[in-house]
N, C-alpha and C positions, 0 to 999 in steps of 0.2 A: 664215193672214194673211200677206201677201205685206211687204218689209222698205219701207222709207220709198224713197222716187222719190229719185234724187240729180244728174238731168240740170241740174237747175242750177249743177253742180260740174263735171259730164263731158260734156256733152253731148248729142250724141244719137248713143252709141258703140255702142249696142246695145239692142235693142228691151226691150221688162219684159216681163212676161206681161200677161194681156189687162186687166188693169187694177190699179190702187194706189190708197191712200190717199197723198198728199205732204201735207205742211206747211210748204214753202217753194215760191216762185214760180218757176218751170223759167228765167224770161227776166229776174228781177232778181236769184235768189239770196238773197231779205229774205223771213223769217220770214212764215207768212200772215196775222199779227196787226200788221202793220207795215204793210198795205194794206186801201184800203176797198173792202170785198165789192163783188164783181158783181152787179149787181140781178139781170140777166138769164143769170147765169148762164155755161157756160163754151159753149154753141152758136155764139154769134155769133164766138169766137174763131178754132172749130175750121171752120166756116164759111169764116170768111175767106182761114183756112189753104189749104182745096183753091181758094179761089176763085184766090187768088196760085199755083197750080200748087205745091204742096205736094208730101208723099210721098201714095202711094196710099189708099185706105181702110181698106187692111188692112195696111198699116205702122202707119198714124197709127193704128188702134186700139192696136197694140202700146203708143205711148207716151200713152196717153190715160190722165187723172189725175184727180182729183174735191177739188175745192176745200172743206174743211170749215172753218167759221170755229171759233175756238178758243176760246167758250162752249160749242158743244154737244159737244167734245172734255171738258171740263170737268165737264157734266154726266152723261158716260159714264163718270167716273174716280168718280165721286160715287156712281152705282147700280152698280158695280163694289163699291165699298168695301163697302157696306150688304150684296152678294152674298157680300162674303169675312167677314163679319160672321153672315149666316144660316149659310153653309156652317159654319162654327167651330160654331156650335149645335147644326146637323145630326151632327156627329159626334160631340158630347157625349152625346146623344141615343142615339146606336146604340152607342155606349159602355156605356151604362148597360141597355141590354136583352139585351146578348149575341144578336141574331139573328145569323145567320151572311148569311144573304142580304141582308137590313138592309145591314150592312157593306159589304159589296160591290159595292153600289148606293152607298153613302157615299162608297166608294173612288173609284168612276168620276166621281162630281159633285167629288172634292178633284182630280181629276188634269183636268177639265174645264174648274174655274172657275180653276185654276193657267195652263192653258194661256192662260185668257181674259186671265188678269193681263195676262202678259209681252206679250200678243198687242196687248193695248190699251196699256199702259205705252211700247210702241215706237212708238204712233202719235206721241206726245207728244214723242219723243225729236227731236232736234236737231244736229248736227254742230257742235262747238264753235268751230270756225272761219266762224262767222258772227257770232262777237263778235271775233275775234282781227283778221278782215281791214280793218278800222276803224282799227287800233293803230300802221300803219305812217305813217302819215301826224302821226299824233301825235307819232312819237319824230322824225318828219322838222322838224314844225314847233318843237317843243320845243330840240331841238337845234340849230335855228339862231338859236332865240333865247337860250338862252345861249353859243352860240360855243364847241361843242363835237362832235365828231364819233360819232357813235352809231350804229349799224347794231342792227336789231333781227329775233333769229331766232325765228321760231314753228314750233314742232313739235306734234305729236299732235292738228291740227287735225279730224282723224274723230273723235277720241271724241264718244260724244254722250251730251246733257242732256238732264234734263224742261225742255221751252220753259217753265214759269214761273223754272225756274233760268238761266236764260239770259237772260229778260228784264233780270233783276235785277243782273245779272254785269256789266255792263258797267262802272258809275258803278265800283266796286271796282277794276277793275284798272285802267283811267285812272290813278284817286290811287296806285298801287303802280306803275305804269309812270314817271308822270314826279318819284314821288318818287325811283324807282333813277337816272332820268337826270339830276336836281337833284342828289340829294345821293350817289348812289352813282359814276359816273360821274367821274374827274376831267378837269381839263383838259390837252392835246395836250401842253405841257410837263412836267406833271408825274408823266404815263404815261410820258415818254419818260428821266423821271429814275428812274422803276420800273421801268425793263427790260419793260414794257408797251408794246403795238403802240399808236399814236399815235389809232387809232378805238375805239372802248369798246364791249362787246358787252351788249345787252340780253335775253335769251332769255328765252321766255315756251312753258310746255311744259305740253301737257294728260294724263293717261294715268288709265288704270280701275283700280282697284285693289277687287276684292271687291267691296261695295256702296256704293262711294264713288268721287269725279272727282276725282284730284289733280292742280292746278293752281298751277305753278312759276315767280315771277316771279326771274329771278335775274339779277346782274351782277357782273362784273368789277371792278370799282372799288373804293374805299378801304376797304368794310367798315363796318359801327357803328362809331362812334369809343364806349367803355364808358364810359371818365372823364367825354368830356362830358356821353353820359347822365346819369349820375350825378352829375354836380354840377347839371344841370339839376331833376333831380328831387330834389335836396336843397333847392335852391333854390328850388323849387315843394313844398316842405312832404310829398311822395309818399315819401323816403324821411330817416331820420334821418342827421344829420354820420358817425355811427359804424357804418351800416348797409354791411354788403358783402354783396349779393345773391352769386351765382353770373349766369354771364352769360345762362341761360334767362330770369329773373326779369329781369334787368336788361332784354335784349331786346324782354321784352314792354311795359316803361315805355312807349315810342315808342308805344301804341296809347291811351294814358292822354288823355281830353280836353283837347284846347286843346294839349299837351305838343307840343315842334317846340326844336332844338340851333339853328336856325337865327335871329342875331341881328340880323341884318338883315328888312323885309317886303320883299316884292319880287312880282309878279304869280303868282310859280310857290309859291315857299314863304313860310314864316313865322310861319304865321295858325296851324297845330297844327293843321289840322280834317279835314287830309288820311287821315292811319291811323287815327281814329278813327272814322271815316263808314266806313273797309275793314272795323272789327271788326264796326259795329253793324249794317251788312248783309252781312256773312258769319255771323254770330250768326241771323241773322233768318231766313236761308237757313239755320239748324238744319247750321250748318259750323261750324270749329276753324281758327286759324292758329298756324302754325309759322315760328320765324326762326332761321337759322341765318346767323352771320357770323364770317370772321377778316378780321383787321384788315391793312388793304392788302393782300388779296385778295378780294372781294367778299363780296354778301350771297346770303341764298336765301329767298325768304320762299313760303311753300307753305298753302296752303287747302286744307283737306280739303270734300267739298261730298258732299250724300246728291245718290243719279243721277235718283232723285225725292222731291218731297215730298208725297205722297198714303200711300205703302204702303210701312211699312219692316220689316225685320225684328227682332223684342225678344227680350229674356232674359227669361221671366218670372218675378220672385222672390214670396216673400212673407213679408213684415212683421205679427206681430200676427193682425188681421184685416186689412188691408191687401195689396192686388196692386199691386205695378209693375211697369214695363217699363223696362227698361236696352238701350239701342240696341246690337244686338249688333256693330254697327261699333264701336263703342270698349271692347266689354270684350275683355280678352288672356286673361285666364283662371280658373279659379273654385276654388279650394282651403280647406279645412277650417281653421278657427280657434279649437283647442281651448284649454278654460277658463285652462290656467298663461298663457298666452302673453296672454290678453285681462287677466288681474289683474297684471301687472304693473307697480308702485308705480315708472315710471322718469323720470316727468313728460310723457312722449310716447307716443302708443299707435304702434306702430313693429312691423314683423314681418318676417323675413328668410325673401325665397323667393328659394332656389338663394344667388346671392352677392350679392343685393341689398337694400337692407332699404325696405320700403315702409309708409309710413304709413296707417292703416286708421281707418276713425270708423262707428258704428252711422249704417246707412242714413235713420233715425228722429231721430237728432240734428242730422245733416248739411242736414235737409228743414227743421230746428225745428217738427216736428213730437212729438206725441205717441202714437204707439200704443197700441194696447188690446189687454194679452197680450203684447207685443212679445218675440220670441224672442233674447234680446239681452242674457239674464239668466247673471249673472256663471256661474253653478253648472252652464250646459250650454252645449255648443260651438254653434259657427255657421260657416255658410259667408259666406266674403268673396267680392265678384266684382272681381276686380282692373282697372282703367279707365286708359283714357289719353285725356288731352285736351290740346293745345297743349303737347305735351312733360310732362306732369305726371304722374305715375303715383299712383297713390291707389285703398285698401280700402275698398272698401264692405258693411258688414258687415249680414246678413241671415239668418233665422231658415231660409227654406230656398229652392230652387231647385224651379221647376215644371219648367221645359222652355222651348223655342222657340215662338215663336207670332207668327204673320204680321199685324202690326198697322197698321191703319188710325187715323190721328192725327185726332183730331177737335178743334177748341180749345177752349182752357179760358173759363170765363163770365168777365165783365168784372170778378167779385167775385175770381177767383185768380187774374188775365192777371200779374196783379203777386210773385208770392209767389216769390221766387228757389230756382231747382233743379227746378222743374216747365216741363215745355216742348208738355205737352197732355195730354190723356186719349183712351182708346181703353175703346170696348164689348166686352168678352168672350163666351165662346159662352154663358154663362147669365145672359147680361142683366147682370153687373156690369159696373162702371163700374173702370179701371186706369190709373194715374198714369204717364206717362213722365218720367221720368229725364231733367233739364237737365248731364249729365255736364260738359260743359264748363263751367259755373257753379260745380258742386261741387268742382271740379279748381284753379278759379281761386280759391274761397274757401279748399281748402286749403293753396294755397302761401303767400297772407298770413296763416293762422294761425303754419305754418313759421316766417314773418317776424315773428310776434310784432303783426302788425297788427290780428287781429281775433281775441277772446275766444272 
C-alpha cells in the first residue's frame, strides 16, 4: 500500500508510482469530505487535463489519484475491526490444540491482517496542517480587534490524524487560540514594561508521541493569574474559603462550566464556555489536557489525542470475573501490591514507588461497581496498573494482568453511555464482551476525592 498523495502540499515535485489512494483534493488542499463527490467521476478532469496540453500520458499516469468518499473509508475500518476480532479468535483456537502447522498458518494471518491495519489506518490519516492553516487569519483578525500585536507560529504541521480527529479539532483549538490571545497575550506597553518584545508570540505545535498526537497551544504572555482563579472559584461555590489546591488542580478549574476570571462580557470573552466546550470535545475525542503556567511568563496548555479512534492498543486485566482494557497510552507502569501495604489503617490508601507516593483504589470501587470473586481481598496481593491522565498519577488496583491485546472499541448501549469511568466495550477472541477503561474520568474523580470533595 503506497503512503497518502501530498501534491496538494508539494506539488507536482515528483511523479508517485503508478497510482495512490489521496484523501485530500491535489488543487484545493481541503480534506475529501469537505467537497461534493463527482458524479461523473475523475475522467472528465484528467480529460480536460491533456485536452489544455497537459503532461504526457505517461507522466499524468504517474500522478493519477482515485477519489474515495469518506463513508466507504468507514466501512472498510468497520470490516477491518470485525477481521482483527476473528483473527484474536483464530489464535485462541490454535492455542488450545497445540498443532504446530495450525500455528504457523495463525502466524501468517496475525502478521497479514497487522499489515492490513496500518495499511488501511494510513488511508484515513491526514496532515495536521489542514486545520492549523485556517488559524492565521484568526490570530490576525483577533488581534486587531483587541489592539494588540500577535504573530502566530505553527510547527509539526506533517503529523498526521485519523480524518474523524481532525474533523472535530478544529472548533477546540479556535477557543484555545483566542483564549491565549484574549487572556494570555498582554498589551504592547505592558510587554514593554516586562522586558518583553512589544509583539506577543502564539505557537501552536503538533508532534507523535507513541500511540498519541500531542498538540501544544502555548504563549508568551502573563500566565494564569492562580489567586484569581481561586477566588473565582470560591466565589462560584467550586472550591471552599480555606481550600489551597496545588496549581495542577487549580489550573484545571479554568475548564469548569460557565467558569471565566474575566469581569467584564465582551465579543471575545466572558461568557465561560470557551475551555469548557475544549474539554468536552477533547474528552469526546477519548483525549486528556494538560496546563502548565508560570506567572508573567506564559501558558502551555497541551492535548494528548489517540492517532485514531477505531483500533487502539489495551492492557488487559482482570477483576473477579470481569475483563477490562486500560488504554495502554496512559498506563506508566504495573507493580505488585502486597497485602501490608493494602491494610494499612492511615486514612488514605497511598503507596510509595521509587520516591513518590501515589494513591491507589480497587479497580471495582473506582467503576462503583460490584465484582463477583473480586481479587482485591485484603489476605492476597494484587497488581496495580499505575495511570496518568491530565497530570494526575493514580493505582489501579487489580486481581491480575493478562497481557496486551489489539482492541477494537465498540460503544456502549444507550442503558451504560452514561455510567462514568467506562469509555466503551470491545469483543474478545472468545466471544466475551471487555469494558474499557475511562482513565481520565477515574484520574479526575481521584483528585476531588484528594480534595475531600467527593466520598
Amino acid at each position: 500500500m503506497m503512503p497518502i498523495s501530498r501534491s496538494h502540499r508539494w506539488g507536482r515535485a515528483r511523479p508517485a508510482p503508478a497510482r495512490e489512494i489521496a484523501g485530500a483534493d491535489a488543487a484545493s488542499g481541503l480534506p475529501e469530505a469537505t467537497r461534493a463527490p463527482d458524479p461523473v467521476g475523475d475522467a472528465p478532469a484528467f480529460a480536460s487535463e491533456r485536452a489544455a496540453g497537459a503532461a504526457p500520458a505517461s507522466a499524468q499516469a504517474g500522478r493519477e489519484s482515485v477519489r474515495v468518499p469518506a463513508g466507504k473509508l468507514d466501512s472498510i475500518i468497520d470490516q477491518l475491526g470485525e477481521l482483527v476480532i476473528v483473527q484474536a479468535r483464530l489464535h485462541q483456537i490454535a492455542a488450545g490444540t497445540g498443532d504446530p502447522e495450525l500455528d504457523g498458518v495463525v502466524e501468517e494471518v496475525e502478521r497479514l491482517v497487522a499489515g492490513l491495519r496500518d495499511a488501511t489506518l494510513s488511508i484515513r490519516m491526514l496532515p495536521i496542517e489542514v486545520v492549523f492553516g485556517k488559524f492565521r487569519r484568526v490570530v490576525r483578525d483577533l488581534s486587531a480587534e483587541l489592539g494588540k500585536s500577535v504573530e502566530l507560529v505553527a510547527e509539526g504541521g506533517e503529523t498526521e490524524l485519523d480524518k474523524n480527529v481532525i474533523d472535530r479539532l478544529g472548533e477546540p483549538l479556535v477557543h484555545m487560540i483566542r483564549n491565549a490571545v484574549d487572556h494570555g497575550i498582554e498589551d504592547a506597553e505592558t510587554r514593554r514594561q516586562r522586558d518583553k518584545p512589544a509583539t506577543g508570540t502564539v505557537r501552536l505545535a503538533a508532534r507523535q508521541e507513541g500511540g498519541e498526537v500531542l498538540i501544544t497551544v502555548s504563549d508568551d504572555g502573563g500566565g494564569l493569574d492562580g489567586e484569581a482563579i481561586r477566588a473565582r472559584a470560591v466565589e462560584r461555590g467550586l472550591l471552599a474559603p480555606d481550600d489551597r489546591p496545588d496549581s495542577a488542580d487549580l489550573h484545571q478549574l479554568i475548564f469548569a462550566p460557565g467558569f471565566s476570571t474575566a469581569r467584564e462580557l465582551s465579543s471575545v470573552s466572558g461568557r465561560g464556555v470557551g475551555m469548557d466546550a475544549v474539554r468536552n470535545a477533547i474528552e469526546a475525542l477519548r483525549g486528556s489536557i494538560e496546563v502548565e503556567s508560570t506567572h508573567g511568563k506564559g501558558t502551555r496548555v497541551t492535548l494528548r489525542l489517540p492517532v485514531t479512534l477505531s483500533i487502539i492498543d489495551g492492557l488487559l486485566v482482570k477483576l473477579g470475573k470481569g475483563i477490562f482494557v486500560i488504554p495502554l497510552a496512559v498506563v506508566e507502569e504495573c507493580v505488585e501490591l502486597d497485602a501490608t501495604e493494602r491494610n494499612r489503617e492511615s486514612g488514605r490508601s497511598m503507596m510509595r514507588i521509587r520516591e513518590h507516593l501515589v494513591a491507589f483504589r480497587p479497580l471495582d470501587q473506582a467503576l462503583g461497581m460490584a465484582c463477583d470473586n473480586a481479587g482485591v481481598k485484603a489476605e492476597t496481593p494484587g497488581r496495580v496498573v499505575v495511570v496518568r491522565a491530565e497530570g494526575q498519577r493514580m493505582g489501579l488496583v487489580v486481581e491480575e494482568i493478562l497481557g496486551l491485546n489489539q482492541t477494537v472499541i465498540k460503544p456502549l448501549s444507550i442503558y451504560h453511555r452514561a455510567i462514568p469511568g467506562l469509555a466503551g466495550a470491545t469483543i474478545l477472541g472468545d466471544g466475551a464482551v471487555a469494558l474499557i477503561v475511562d482513565v481520565v474520568t477515574l484520574c479526575r474523580q481521584g483528585a476531588a476525592r484528594a480534595r475531600g470533595n467527593v466520598a
